[in-house]
SEMARTOR-38766 format. One record per residue (C-alpha): x, y, z. Coordinates in steps of 0.1 Angstrom, whole numbers, plus 5000, padded with zeros to 4 digits. Layout:
REM residues N
     x     y     z
     X     Y     Z
...
//
This chain:
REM residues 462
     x     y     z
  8163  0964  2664
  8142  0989  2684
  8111  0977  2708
  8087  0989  2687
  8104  0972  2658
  8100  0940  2672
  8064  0938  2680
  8057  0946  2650
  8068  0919  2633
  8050  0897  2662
  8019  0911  2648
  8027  0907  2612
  8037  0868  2620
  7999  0869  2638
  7987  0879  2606
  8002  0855  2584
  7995  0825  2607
  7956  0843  2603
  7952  0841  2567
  7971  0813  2563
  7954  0781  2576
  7972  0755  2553
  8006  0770  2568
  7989  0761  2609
  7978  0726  2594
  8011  0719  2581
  8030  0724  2607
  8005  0703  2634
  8005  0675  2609
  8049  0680  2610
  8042  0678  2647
  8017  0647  2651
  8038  0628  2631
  8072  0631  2650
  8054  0621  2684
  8042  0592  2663
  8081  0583  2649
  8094  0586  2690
  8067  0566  2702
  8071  0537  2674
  8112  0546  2685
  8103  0537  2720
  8079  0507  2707
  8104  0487  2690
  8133  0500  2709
  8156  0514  2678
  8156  0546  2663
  8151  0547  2625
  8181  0531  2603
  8195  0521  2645
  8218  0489  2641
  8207  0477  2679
  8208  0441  2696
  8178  0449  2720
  8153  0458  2691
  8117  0442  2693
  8102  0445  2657
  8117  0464  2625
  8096  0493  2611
  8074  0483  2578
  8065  0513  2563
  8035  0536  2567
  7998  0540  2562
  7975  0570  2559
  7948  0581  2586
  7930  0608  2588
  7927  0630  2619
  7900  0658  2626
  7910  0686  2646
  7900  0724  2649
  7925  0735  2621
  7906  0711  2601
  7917  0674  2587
  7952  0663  2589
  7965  0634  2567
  7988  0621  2586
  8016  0591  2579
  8010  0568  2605
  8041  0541  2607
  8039  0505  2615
  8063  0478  2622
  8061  0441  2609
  8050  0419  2640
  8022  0447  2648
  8038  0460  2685
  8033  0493  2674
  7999  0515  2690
  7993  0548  2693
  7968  0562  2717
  7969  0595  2700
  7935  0589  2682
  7915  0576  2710
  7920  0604  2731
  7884  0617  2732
  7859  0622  2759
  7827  0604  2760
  7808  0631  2765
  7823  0645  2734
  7821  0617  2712
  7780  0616  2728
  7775  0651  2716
  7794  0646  2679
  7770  0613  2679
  7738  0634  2687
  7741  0660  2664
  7754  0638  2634
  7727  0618  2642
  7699  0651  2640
  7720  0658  2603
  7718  0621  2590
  7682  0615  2597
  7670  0655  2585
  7654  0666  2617
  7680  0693  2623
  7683  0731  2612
  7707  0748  2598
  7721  0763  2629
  7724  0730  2643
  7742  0720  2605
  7763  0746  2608
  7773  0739  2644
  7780  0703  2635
  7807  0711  2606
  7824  0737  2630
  7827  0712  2658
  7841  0682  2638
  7853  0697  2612
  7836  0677  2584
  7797  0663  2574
  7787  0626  2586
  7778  0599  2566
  7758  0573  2580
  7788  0547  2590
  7808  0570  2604
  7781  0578  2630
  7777  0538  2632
  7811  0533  2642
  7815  0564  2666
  7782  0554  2689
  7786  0515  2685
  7824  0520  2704
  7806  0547  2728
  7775  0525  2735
  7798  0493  2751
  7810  0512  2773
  7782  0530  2788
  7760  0496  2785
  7792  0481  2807
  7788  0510  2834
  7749  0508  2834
  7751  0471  2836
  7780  0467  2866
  7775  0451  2894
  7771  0470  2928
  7791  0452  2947
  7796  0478  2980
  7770  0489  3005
  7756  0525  3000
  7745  0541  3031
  7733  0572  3015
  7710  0572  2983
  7698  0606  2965
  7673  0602  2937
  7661  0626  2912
  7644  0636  2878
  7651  0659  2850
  7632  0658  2819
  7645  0661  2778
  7625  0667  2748
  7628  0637  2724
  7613  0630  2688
  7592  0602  2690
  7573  0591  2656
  7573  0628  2644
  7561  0643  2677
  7582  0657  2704
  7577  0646  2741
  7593  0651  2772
  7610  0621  2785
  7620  0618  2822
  7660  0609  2834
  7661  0591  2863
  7692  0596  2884
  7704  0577  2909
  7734  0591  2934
  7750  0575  2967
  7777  0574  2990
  7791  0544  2997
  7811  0533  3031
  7842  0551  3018
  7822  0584  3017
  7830  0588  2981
  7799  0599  2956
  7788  0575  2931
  7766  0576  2899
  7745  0541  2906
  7721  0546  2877
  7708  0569  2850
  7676  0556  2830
  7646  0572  2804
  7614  0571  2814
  7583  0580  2799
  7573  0600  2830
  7579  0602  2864
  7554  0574  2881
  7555  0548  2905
  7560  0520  2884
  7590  0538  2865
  7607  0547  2897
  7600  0507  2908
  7617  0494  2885
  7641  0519  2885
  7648  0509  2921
  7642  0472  2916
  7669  0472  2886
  7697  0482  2911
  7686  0460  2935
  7688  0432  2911
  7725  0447  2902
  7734  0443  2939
  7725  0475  2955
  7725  0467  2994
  7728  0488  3027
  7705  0518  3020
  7699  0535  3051
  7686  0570  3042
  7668  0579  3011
  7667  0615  2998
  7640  0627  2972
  7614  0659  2966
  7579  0648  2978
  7565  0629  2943
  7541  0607  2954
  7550  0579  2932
  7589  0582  2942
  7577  0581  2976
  7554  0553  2970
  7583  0533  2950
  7608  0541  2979
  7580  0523  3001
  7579  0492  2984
  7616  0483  2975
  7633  0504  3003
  7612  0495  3030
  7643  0495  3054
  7658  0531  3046
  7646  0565  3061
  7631  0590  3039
  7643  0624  3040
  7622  0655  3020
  7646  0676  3001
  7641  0707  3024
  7648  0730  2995
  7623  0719  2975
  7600  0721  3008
  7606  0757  3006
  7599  0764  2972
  7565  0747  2978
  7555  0770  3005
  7554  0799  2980
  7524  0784  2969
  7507  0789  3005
  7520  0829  3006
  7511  0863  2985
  7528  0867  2956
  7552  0893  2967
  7559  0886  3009
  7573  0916  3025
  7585  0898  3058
  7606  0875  3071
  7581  0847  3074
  7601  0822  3049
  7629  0837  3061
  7624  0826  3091
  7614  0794  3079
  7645  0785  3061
  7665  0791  3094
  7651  0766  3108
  7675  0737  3091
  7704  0754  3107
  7700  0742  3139
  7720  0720  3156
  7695  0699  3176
  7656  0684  3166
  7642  0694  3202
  7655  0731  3190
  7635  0731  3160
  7611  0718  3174
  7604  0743  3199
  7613  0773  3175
  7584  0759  3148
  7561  0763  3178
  7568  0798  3183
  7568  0802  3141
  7534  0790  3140
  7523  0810  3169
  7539  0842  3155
  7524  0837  3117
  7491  0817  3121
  7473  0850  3120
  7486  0867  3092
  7491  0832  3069
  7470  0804  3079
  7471  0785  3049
  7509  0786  3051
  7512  0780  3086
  7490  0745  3087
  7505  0733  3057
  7539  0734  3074
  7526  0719  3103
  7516  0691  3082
  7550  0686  3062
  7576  0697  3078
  7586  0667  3100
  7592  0651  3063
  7622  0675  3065
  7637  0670  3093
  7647  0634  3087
  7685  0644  3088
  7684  0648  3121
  7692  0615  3134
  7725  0614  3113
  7756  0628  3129
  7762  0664  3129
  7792  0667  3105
  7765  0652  3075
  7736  0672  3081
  7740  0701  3057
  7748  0672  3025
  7726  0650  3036
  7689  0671  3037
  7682  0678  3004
  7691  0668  2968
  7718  0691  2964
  7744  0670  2958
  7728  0663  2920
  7728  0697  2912
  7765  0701  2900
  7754  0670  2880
  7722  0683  2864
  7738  0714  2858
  7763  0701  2837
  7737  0680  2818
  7713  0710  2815
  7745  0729  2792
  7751  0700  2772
  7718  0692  2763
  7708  0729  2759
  7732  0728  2726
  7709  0700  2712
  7675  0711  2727
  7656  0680  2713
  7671  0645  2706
  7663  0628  2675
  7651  0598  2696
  7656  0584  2727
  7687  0566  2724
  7708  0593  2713
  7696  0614  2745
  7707  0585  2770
  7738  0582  2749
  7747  0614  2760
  7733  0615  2796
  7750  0587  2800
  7780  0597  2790
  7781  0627  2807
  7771  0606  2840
  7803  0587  2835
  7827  0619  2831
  7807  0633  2871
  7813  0594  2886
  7844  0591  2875
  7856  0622  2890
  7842  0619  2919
  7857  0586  2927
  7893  0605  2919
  7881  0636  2942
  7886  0637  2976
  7863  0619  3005
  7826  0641  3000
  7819  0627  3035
  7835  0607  3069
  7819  0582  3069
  7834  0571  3106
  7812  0600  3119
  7784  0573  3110
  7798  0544  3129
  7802  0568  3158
  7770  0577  3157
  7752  0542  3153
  7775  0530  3183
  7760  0558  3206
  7728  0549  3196
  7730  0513  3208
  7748  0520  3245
  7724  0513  3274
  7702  0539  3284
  7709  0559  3319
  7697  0588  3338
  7732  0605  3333
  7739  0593  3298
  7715  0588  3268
  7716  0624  3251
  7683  0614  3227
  7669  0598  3257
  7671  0626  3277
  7643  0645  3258
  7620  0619  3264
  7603  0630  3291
  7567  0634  3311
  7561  0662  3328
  7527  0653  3341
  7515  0642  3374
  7517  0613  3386
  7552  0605  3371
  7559  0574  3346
  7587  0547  3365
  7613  0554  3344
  7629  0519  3326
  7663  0505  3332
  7665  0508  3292
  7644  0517  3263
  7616  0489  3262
  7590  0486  3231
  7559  0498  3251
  7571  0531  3255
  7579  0532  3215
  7545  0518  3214
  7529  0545  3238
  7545  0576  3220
  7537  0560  3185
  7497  0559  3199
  7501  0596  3213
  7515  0607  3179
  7499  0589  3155
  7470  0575  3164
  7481  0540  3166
  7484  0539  3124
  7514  0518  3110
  7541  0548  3092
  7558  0543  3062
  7589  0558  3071
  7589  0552  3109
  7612  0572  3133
  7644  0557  3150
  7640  0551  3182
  7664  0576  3197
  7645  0600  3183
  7608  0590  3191
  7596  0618  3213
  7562  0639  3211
  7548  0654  3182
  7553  0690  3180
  7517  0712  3183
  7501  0685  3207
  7470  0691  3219
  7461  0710  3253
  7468  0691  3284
  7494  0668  3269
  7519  0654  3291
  7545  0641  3269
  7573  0671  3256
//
């Protein structure tokens, strides 16, 4: 047989397998059912027709079930011994995410809210119209389980807690509304990522985002030290009231995309450039110090721009009194994004759910698939870089030591005595200078208290 020979009849066997599909089913249904006859082998520990001492059950027969796959519906012949050892796993072998988005769209079909397209893509990805009870049994199986994982209790301390909000268009009554997912990420003393929580809401408010936070407190949340979130007021407000122990850090990237709002429409310069440099510095007196010479640089050319950020940006900066090594995951919501990504092209296939339930359903589910590889991934942080960091924090202050300390300083005349250690009337003092005396919401540690930056002229403290 010559080369050319040969491939030729590769691509006439291509061909035949192409036009005929019965020939592809048979031969996966020939191969289902031997892995089921060597697993009920290796069940009841005797080959078929096997005289054997050590068998555990005798085979009794065979019944029929139906398996949909992507060459289309195999009848198999499922056997089955007498006592009932025998199991397969073969047929539960889905994902929930999958099983979510066969439940969504079978649910559009049942209830006539879908198109054709999405018709058409239903029978193509299972293979087969639902009836009513089918769909019954696939999202009743798929709802325990998500209703467990929603439900669990929280029963480890999460340093770290990064809250968000994407919205979904739902059918509600006939009309179609946008219905806010609240998300809920941390890491916990293991430095491993966690989904906490994933809820509807009607919108994003204050009192959805209470009891959004008070739900996994009541489920056992504990040890939040440092919130991250965009700048919604009623997040904010929320974090406030149920977190009133954690530090609040503003998502620095969504900082940024606010100040386009304060600039032209097409910027030629390196003004937000220049900007976004900023959270790539090592040290807070360093920032610090380079906003001062931002400001003085731009206040000409984009005032509006220039006293905005001198009104927001210590919001961002937050991060900085965590230890180096978690500074870039730590200031700004990023860690959701591989998470809302993967939701944004799941959902996209099914563009509006046909109620609310069948969008957490799959959210959900999808939520469960991202925590559940994450836990199996490696560390996402140290969190012994923490400890470290907490420890240094709480050593006695001294003129050689104290690194925060050390910026704390007066440069005026006549000199401050220095104290043997940090006492509260110098926290006091600096919390006068910079804020007028006014209680904060999200008050600073105190190894970082120092002066506000842009003080007025003749201020002593730096």
């Amino acid at each position: 047989m010559t080369k050319g020979e040969g491939k030729a009849e590769v691509i006439d066997l291509k061909g035949l397998l192409a036009r005929d599909e019965d020939f592809v089913r048979a031969a996966v249904e020939a191969l289902i059912e031997a892995a089921l006859e060597a697993e009920m082998t290796e069940a009841i520990g005797a080959a078929k027709g096997e005289r054997s001492e050590t068998r555990l059950s005798y085979r009794s027969g065979y019944y029929s079930r139906s398996l949909i796959t992507r060459v289309g519906t195999l009848e198999l012949r499922v056997p089955q011994d007498r006592m009932g050892r025998f199991s397969t796993e073969l047929f539960e072998r889905y994902q929930r995410s999958e099983k979510a988005l066969v439940g969504t769209l079978a649910e559009m079909y049942v209830q006539g809210v879908s198109t054709r397209k999405v018709k058409a893509v239903t029978e193509a990805l299972c293979g087969h119209s639902f009836s009513a009870s089918s769909i019954s049994a696939i999202n009743k199986s798929l709802d325990e389980g998500l209703k467990a994982f929603a439900e669990r209790r929280l029963n480890e301390s999460y340093p770290y807690l990064i809250l968000d909000a994407r919205y979904e268009k739902v059918r509600e009554a006939g009309v179609i509304v946008s219905q806010a997912v609240l998300v809920a990420v941390a890491v916990d003393e293991d430095g491993r990522r966690q989904i906490l929580a994933v809820e509807l809401a009607n919108r994003e408010s204050r009192s959805s985002w209470r009891d959004f936070l008070s739900g996994l407190k009541a489920r056992g949340l504990v040890g939040v030290e440092f919130v991250v979130s965009d700048n919604h007021e009623g997040l904010k407000a929320a974090i406030r009231e149920v977190l009133p122990e954690a530090a609040w850090q503003r998502c620095y990237v969504h900082f940024l995309r606010n100040a386009l709002d304060y600039v032209p429409r097409k910027v030629d310069d390196d003004c937000l450039q220049e900007l976004r440099w900023f959270y790539d510095r090592r040290e807070l007196a360093e920032v610090r110090r380079d906003i001062a010479q931002w400001l003085g640089k731009w206040q000409t050319k984009y005032p509006r721009l220039c006293n905005w950020v001198e009104d927001n940006i210590e919001e961002t900066l937050t991060y900085y009194r965590l230890p180096l090594p978690h500074h870039k995951h730590m200031k700004s919501t990023n860690m959701l994004e591989r998470l809302n990504q993967e939701l944004k092209r799941r959902t996209h296939v099914v563009r509006i759910f046909p109620n609310a339930e069948s969008c957490l359903r799959l959210v959900r589910a999808l939520a469960v698939e991202m925590h559940e590889n994450w836990l199996e991934a490696t560390r996402y942080l140290n969190m012994d870089h923490l400890k470290e960091h907490k420890k240094e924090a709480l050593r006695p202050w001294s003129p050689d030591g104290g690194r925060a300390w050390a910026a704390l300083r007066y440069t005026g005349a006549p000199r401050r005595p220095r104290p043997t250690s940090p006492g509260p009337s110098l926290f006091a003092e600096l919390d006068a200078h910079n804020y007028g005396g006014r209680p904060q919401a999200f008050p600073l540690l105190k190894i970082d208290r120092q002066c506000c930056s842009g003080c007025r002229p003749g201020c002593g403290w730096n």
